[in-house]
mmCIF file of the N, C-alpha and C atoms, coordinates in Angstrom:
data_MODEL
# 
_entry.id   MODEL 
# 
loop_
_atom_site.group_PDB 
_atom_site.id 
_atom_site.type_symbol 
_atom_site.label_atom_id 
_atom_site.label_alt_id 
_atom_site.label_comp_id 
_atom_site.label_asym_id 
_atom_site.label_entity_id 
_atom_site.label_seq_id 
_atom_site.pdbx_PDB_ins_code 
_atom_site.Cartn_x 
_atom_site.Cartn_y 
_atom_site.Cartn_z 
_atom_site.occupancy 
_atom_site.B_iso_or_equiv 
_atom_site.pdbx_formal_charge 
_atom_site.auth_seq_id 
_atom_site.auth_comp_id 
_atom_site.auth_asym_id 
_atom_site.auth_atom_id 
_atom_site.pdbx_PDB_model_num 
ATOM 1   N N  . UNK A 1 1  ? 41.128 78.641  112.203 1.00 0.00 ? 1  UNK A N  1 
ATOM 2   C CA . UNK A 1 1  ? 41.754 79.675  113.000 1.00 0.00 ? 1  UNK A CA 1 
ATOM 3   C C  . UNK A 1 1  ? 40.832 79.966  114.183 1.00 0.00 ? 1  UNK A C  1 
ATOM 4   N N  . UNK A 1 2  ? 41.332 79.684  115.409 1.00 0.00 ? 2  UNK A N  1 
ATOM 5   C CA . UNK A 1 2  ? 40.608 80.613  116.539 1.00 0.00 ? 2  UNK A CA 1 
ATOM 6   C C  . UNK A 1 2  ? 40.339 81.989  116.120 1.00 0.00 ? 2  UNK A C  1 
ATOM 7   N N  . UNK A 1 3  ? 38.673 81.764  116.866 1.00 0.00 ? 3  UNK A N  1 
ATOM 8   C CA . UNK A 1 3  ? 38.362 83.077  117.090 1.00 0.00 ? 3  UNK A CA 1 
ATOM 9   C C  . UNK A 1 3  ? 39.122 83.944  117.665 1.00 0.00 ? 3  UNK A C  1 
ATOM 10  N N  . UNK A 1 4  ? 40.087 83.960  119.023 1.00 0.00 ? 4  UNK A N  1 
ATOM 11  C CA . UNK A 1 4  ? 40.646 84.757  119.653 1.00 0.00 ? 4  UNK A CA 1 
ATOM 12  C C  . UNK A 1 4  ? 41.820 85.408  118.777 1.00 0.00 ? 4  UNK A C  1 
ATOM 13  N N  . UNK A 1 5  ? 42.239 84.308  117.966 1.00 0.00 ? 5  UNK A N  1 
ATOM 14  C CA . UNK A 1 5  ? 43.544 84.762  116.589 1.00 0.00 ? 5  UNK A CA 1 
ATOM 15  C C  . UNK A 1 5  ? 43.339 85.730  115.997 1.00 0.00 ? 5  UNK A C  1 
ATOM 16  N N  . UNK A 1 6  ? 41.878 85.563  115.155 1.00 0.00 ? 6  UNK A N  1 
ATOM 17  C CA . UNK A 1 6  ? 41.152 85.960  114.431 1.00 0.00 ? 6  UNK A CA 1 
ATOM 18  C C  . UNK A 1 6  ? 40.930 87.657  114.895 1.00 0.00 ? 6  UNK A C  1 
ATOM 19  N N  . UNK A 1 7  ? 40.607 87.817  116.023 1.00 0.00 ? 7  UNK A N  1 
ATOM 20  C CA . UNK A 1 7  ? 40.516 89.518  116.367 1.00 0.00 ? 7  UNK A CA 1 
ATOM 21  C C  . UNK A 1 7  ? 41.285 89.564  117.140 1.00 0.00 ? 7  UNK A C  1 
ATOM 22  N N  . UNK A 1 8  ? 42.231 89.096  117.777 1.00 0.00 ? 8  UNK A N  1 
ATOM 23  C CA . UNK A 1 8  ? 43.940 89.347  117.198 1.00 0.00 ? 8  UNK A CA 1 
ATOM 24  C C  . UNK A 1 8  ? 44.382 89.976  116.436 1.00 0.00 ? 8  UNK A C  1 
ATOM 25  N N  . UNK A 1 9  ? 43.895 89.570  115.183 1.00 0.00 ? 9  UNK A N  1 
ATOM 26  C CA . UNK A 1 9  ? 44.287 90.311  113.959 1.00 0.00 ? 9  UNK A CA 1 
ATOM 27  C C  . UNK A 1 9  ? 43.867 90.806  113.943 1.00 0.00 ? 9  UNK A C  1 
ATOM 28  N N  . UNK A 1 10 ? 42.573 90.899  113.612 1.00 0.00 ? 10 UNK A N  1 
ATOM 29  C CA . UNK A 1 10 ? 42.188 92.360  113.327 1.00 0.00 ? 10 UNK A CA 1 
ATOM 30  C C  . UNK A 1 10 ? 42.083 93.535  113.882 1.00 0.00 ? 10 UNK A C  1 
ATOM 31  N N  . UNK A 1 11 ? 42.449 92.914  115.602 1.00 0.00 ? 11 UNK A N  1 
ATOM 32  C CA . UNK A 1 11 ? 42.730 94.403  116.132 1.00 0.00 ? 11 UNK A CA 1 
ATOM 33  C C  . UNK A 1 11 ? 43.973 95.026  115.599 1.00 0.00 ? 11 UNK A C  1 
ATOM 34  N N  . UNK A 1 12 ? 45.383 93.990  115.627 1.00 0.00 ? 12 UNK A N  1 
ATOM 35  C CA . UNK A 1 12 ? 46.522 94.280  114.956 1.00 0.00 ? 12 UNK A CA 1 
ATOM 36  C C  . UNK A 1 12 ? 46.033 95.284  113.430 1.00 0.00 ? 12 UNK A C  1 
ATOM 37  N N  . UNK A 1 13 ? 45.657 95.146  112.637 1.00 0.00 ? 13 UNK A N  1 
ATOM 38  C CA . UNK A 1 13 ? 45.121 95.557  111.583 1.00 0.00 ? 13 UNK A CA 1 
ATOM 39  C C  . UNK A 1 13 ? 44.299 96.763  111.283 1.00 0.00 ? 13 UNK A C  1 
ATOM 40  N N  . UNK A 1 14 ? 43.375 96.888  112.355 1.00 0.00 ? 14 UNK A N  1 
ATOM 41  C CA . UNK A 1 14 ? 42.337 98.033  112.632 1.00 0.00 ? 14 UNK A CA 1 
ATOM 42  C C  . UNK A 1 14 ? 43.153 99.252  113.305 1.00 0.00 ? 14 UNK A C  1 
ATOM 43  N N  . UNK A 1 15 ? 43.737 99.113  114.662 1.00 0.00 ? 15 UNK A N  1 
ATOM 44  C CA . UNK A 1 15 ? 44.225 100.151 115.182 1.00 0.00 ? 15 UNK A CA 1 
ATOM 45  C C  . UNK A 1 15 ? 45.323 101.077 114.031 1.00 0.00 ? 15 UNK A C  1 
ATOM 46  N N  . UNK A 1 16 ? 46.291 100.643 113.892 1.00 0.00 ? 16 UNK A N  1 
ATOM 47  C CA . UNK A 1 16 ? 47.519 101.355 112.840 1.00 0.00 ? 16 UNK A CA 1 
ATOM 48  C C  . UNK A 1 16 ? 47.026 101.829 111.473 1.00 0.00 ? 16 UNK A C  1 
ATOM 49  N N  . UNK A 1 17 ? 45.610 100.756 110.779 1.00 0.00 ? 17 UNK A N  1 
ATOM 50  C CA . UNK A 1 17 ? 45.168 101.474 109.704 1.00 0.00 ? 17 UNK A CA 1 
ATOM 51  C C  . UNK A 1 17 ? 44.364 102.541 110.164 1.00 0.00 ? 17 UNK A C  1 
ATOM 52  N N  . UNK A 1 18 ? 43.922 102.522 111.163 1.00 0.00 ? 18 UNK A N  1 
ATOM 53  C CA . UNK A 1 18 ? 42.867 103.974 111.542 1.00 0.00 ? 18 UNK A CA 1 
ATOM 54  C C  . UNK A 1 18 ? 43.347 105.245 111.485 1.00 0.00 ? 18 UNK A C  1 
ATOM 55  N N  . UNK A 1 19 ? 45.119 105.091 112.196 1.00 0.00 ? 19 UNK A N  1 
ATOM 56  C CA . UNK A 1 19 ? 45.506 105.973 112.558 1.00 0.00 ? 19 UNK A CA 1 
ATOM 57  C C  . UNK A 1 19 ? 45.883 106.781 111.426 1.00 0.00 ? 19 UNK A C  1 
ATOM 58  N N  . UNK A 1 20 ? 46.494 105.902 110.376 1.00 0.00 ? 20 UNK A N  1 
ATOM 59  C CA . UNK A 1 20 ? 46.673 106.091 109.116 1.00 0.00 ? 20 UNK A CA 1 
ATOM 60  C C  . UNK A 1 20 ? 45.885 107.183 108.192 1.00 0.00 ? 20 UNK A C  1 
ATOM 61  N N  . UNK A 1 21 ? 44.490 106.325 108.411 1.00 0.00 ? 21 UNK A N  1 
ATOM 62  C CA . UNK A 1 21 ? 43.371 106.976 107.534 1.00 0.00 ? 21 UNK A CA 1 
ATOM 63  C C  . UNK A 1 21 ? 43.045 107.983 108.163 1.00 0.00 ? 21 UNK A C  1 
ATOM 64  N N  . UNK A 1 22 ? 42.900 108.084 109.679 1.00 0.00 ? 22 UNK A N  1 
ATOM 65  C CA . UNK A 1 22 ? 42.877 109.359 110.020 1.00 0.00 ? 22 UNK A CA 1 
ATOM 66  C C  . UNK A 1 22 ? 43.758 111.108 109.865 1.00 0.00 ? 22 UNK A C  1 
ATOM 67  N N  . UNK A 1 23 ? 44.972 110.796 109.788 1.00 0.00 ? 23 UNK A N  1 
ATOM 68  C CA . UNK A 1 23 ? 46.434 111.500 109.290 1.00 0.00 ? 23 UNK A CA 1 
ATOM 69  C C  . UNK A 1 23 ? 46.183 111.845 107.862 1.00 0.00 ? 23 UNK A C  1 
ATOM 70  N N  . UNK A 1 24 ? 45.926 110.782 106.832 1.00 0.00 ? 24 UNK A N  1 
ATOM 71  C CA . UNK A 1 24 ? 45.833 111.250 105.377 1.00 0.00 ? 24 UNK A CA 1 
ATOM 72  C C  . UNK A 1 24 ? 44.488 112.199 105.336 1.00 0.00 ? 24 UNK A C  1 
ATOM 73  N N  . UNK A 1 25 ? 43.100 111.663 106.088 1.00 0.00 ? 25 UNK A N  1 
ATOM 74  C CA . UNK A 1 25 ? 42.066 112.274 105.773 1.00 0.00 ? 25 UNK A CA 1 
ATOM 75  C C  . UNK A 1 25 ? 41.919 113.784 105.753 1.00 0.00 ? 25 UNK A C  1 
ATOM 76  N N  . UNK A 1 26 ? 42.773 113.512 107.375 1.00 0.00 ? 26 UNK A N  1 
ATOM 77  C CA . UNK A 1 26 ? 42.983 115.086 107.504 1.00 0.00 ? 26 UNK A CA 1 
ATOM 78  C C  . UNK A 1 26 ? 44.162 115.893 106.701 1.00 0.00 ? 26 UNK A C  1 
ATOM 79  N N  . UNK A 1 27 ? 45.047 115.273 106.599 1.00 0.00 ? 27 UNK A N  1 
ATOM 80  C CA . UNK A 1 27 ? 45.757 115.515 105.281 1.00 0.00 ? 27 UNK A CA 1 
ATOM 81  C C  . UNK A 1 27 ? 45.231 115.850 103.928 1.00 0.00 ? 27 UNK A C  1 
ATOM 82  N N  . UNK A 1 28 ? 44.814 115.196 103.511 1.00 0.00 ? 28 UNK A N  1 
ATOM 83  C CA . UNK A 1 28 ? 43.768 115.663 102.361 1.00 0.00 ? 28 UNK A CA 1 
ATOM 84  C C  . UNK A 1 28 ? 42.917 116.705 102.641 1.00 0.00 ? 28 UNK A C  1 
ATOM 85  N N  . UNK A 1 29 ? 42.502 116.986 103.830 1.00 0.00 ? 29 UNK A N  1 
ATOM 86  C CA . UNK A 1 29 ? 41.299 118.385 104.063 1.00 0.00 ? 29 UNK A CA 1 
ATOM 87  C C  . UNK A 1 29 ? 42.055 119.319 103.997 1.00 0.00 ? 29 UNK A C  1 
ATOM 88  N N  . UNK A 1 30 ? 43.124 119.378 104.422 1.00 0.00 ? 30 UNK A N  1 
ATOM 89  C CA . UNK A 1 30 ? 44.077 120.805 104.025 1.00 0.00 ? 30 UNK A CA 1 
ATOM 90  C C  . UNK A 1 30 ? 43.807 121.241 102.813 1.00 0.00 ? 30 UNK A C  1 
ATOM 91  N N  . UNK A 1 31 ? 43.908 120.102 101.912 1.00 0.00 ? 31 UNK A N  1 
ATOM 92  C CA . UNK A 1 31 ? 43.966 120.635 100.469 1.00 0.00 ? 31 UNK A CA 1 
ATOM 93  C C  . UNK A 1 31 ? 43.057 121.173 99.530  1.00 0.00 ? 31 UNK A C  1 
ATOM 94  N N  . UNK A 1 32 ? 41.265 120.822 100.164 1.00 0.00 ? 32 UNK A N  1 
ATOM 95  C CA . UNK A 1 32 ? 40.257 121.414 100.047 1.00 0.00 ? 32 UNK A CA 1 
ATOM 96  C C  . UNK A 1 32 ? 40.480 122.808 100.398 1.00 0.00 ? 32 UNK A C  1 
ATOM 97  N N  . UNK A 1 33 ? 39.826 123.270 99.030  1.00 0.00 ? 33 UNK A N  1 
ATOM 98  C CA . UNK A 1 33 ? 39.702 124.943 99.053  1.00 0.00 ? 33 UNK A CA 1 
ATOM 99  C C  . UNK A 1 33 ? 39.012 125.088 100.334 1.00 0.00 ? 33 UNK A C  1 
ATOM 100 N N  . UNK A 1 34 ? 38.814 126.148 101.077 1.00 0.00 ? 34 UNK A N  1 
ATOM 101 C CA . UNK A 1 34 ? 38.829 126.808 102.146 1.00 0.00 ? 34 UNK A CA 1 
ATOM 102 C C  . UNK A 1 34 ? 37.343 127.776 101.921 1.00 0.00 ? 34 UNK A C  1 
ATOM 103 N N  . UNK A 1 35 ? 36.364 126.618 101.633 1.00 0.00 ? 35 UNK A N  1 
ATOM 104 C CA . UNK A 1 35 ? 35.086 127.331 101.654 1.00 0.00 ? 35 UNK A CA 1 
ATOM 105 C C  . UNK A 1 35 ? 33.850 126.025 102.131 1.00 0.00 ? 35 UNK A C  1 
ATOM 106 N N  . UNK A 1 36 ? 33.551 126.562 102.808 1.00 0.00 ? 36 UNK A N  1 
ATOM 107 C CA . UNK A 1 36 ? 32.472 125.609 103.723 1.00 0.00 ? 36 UNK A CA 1 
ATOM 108 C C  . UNK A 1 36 ? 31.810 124.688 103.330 1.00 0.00 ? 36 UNK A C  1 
ATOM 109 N N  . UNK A 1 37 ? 31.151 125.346 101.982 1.00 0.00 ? 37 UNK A N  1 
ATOM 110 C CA . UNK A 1 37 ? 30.734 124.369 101.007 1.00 0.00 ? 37 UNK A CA 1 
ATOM 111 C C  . UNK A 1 37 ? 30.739 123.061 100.019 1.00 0.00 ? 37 UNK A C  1 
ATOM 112 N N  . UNK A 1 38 ? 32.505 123.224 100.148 1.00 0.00 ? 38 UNK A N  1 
ATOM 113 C CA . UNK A 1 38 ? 33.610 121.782 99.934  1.00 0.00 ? 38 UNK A CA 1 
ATOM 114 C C  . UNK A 1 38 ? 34.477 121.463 101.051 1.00 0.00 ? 38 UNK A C  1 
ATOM 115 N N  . UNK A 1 39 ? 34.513 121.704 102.427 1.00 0.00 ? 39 UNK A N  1 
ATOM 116 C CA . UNK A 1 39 ? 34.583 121.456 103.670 1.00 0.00 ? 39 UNK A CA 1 
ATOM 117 C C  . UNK A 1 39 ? 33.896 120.603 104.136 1.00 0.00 ? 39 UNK A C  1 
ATOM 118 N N  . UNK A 1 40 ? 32.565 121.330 104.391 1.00 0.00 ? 40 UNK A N  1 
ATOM 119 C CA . UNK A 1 40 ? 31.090 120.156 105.060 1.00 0.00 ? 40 UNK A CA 1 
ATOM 120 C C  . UNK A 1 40 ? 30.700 118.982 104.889 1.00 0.00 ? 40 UNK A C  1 
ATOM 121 N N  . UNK A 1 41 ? 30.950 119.043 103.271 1.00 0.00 ? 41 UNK A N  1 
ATOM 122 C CA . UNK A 1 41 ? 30.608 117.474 102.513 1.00 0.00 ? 41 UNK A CA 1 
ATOM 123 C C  . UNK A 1 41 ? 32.034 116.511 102.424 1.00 0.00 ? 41 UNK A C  1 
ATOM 124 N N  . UNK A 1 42 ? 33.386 117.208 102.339 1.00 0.00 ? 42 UNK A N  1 
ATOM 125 C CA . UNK A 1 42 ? 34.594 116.456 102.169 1.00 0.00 ? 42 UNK A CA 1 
ATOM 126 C C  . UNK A 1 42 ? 34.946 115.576 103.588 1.00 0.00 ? 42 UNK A C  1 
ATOM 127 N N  . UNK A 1 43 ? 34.712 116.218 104.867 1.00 0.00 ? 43 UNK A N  1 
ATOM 128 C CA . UNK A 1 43 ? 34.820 115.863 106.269 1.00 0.00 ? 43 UNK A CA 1 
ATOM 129 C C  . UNK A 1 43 ? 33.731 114.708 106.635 1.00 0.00 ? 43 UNK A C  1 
ATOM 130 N N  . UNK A 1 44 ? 32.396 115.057 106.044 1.00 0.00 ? 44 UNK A N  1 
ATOM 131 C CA . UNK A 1 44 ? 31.767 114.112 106.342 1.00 0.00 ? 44 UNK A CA 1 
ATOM 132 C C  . UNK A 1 44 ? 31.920 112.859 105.451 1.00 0.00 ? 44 UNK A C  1 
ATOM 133 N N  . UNK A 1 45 ? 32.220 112.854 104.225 1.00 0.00 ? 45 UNK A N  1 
ATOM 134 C CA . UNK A 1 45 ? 32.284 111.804 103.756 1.00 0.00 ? 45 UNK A CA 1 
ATOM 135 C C  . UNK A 1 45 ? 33.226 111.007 104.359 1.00 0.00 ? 45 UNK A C  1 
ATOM 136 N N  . UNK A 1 46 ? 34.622 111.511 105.109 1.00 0.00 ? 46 UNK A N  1 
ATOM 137 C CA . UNK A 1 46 ? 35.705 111.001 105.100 1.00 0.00 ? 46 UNK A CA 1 
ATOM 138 C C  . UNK A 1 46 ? 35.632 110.566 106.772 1.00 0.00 ? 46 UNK A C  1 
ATOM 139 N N  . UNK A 1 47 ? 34.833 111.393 107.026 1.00 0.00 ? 47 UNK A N  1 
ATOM 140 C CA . UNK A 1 47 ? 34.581 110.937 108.747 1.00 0.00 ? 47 UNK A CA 1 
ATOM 141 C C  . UNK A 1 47 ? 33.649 109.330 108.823 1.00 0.00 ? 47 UNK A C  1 
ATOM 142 N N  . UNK A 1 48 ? 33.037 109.538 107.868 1.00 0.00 ? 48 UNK A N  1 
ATOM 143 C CA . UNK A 1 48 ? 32.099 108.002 107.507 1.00 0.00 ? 48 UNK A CA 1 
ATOM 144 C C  . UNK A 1 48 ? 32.980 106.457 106.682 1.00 0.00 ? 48 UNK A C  1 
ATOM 145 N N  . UNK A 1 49 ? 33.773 107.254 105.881 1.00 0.00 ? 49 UNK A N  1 
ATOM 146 C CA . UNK A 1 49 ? 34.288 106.522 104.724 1.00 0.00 ? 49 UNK A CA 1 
ATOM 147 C C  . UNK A 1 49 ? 35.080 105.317 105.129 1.00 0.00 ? 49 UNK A C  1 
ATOM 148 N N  . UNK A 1 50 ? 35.752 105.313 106.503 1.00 0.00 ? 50 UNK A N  1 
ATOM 149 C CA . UNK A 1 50 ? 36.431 104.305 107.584 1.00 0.00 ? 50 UNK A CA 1 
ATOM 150 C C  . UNK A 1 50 ? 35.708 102.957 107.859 1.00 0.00 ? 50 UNK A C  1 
ATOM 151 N N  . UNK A 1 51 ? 34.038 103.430 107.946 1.00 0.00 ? 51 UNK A N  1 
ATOM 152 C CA . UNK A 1 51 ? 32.930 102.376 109.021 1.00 0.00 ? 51 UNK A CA 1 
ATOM 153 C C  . UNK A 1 51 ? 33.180 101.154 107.381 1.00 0.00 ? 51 UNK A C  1 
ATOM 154 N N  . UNK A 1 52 ? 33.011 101.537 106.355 1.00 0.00 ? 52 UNK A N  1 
ATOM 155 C CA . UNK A 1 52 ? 33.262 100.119 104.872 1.00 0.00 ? 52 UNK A CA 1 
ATOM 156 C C  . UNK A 1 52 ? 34.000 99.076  105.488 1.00 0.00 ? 52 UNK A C  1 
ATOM 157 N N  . UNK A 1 53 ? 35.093 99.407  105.342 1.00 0.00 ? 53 UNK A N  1 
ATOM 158 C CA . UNK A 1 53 ? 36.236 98.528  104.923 1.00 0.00 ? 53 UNK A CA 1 
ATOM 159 C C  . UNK A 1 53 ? 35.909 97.857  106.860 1.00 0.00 ? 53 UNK A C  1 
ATOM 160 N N  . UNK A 1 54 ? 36.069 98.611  107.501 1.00 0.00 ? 54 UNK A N  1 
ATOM 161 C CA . UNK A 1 54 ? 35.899 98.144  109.212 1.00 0.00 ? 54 UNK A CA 1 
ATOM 162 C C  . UNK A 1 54 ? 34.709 97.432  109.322 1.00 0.00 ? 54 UNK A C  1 
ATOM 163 N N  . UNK A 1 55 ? 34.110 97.696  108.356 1.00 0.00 ? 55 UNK A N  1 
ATOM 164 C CA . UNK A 1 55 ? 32.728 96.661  108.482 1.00 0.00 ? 55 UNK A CA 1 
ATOM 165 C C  . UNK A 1 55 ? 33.056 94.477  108.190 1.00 0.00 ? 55 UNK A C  1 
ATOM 166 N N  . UNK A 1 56 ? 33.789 95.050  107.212 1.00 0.00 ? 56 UNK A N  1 
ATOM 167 C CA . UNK A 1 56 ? 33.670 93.408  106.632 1.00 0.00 ? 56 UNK A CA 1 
ATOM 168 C C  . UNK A 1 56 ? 34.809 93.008  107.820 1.00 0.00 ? 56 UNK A C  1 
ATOM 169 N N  . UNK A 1 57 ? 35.867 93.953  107.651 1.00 0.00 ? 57 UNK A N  1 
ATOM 170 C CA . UNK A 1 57 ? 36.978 92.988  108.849 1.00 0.00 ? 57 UNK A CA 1 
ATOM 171 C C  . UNK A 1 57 ? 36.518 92.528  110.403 1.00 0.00 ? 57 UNK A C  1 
ATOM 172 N N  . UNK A 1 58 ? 35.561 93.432  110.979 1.00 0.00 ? 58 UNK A N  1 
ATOM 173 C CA . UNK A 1 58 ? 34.905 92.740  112.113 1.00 0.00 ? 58 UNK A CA 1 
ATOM 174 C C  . UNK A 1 58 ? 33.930 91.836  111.705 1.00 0.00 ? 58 UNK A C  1 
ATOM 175 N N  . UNK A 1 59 ? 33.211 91.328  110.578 1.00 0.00 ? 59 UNK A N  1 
ATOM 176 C CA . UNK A 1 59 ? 32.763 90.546  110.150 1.00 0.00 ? 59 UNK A CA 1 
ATOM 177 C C  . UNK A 1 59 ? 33.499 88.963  110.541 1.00 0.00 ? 59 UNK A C  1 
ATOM 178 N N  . UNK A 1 60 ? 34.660 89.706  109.280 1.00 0.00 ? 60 UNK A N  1 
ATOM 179 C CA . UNK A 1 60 ? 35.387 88.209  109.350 1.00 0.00 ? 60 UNK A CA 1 
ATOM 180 C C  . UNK A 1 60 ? 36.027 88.035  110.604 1.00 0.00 ? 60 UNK A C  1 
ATOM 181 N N  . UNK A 1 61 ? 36.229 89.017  111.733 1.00 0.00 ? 61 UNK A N  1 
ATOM 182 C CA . UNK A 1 61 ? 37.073 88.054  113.038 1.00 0.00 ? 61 UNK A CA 1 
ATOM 183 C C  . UNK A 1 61 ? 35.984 87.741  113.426 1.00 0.00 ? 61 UNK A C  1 
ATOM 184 N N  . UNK A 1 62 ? 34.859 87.929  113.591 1.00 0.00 ? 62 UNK A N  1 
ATOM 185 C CA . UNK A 1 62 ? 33.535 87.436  114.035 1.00 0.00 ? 62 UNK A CA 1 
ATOM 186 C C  . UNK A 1 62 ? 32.954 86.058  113.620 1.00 0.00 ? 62 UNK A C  1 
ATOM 187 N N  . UNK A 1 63 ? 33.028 85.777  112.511 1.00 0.00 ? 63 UNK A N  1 
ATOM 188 C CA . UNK A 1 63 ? 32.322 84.491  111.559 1.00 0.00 ? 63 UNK A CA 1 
ATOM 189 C C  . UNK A 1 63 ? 32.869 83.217  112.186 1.00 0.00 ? 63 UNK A C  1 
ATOM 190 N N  . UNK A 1 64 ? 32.070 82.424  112.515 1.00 0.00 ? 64 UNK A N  1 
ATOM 191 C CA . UNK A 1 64 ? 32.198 81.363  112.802 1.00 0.00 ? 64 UNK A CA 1 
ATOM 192 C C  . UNK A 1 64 ? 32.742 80.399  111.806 1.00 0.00 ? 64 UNK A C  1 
ATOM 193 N N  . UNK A 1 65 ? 34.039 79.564  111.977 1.00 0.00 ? 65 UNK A N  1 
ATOM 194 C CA . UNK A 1 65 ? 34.462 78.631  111.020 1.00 0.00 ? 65 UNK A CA 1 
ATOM 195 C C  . UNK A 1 65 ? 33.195 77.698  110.448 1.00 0.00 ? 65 UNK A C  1 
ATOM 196 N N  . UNK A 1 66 ? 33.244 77.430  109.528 1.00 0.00 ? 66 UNK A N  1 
ATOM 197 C CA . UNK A 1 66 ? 32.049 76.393  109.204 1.00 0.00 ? 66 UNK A CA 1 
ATOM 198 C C  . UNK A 1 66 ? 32.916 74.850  109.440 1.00 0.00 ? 66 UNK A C  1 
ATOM 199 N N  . UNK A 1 67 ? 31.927 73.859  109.267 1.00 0.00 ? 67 UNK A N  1 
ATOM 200 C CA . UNK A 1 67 ? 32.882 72.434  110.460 1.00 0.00 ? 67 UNK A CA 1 
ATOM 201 C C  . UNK A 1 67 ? 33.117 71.927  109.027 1.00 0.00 ? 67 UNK A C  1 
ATOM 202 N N  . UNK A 1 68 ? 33.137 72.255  108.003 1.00 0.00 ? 68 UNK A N  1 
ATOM 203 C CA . UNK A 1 68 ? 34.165 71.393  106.458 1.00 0.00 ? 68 UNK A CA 1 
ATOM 204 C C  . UNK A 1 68 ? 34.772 72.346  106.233 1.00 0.00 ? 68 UNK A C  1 
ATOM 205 N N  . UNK A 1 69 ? 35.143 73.584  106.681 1.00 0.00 ? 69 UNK A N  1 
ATOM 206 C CA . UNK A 1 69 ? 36.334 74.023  106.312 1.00 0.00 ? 69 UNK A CA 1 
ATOM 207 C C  . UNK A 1 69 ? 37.233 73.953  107.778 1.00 0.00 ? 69 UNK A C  1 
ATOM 208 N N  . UNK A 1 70 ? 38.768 74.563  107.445 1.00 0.00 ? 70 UNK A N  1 
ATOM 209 C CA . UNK A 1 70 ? 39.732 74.257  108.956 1.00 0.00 ? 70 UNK A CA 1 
ATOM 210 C C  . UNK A 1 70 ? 40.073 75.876  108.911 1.00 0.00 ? 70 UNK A C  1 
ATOM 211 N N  . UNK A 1 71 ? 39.840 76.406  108.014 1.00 0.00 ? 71 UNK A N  1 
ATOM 212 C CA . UNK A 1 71 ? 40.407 77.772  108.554 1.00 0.00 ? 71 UNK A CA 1 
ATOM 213 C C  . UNK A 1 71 ? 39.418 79.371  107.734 1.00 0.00 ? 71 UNK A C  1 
# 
């Protein structure tokens, strides 16, 4: 697979899931009780919790095919 395919996709892939995870995250913070103390730590985890999964997929549009495999 071309590289250019390759983050192709994953831009296809990255943008709409962001928006996603962003909508539920904050969705879900509604539902945190309404005290600072399970606020502070729920936001930050969830403000971080995105960079995982976005990590390996710019990985893989990044990785160079190796020359015995075709895709």
């Amino acid at each position: 697979m071309s590289p250019r395919l390759k983050k192709l996709i994953a831009l296809l892939i990255l943008l709409p899931g962001l928006v996603v995870y962003f909508f539920a995250a904050a969705a879900l913070g509604e539902r945190v009780p309404n005290m600072q103390i399970l606020k502070v730590p729920y936001y930050i985890v969830a403000g971080l919790a995105w960079a995982l999964p976005v990590r390996y997929l710019i990985i893989w549009a990044n990785r160079e095919n190796s020359p015995d495999r075709d895709g």
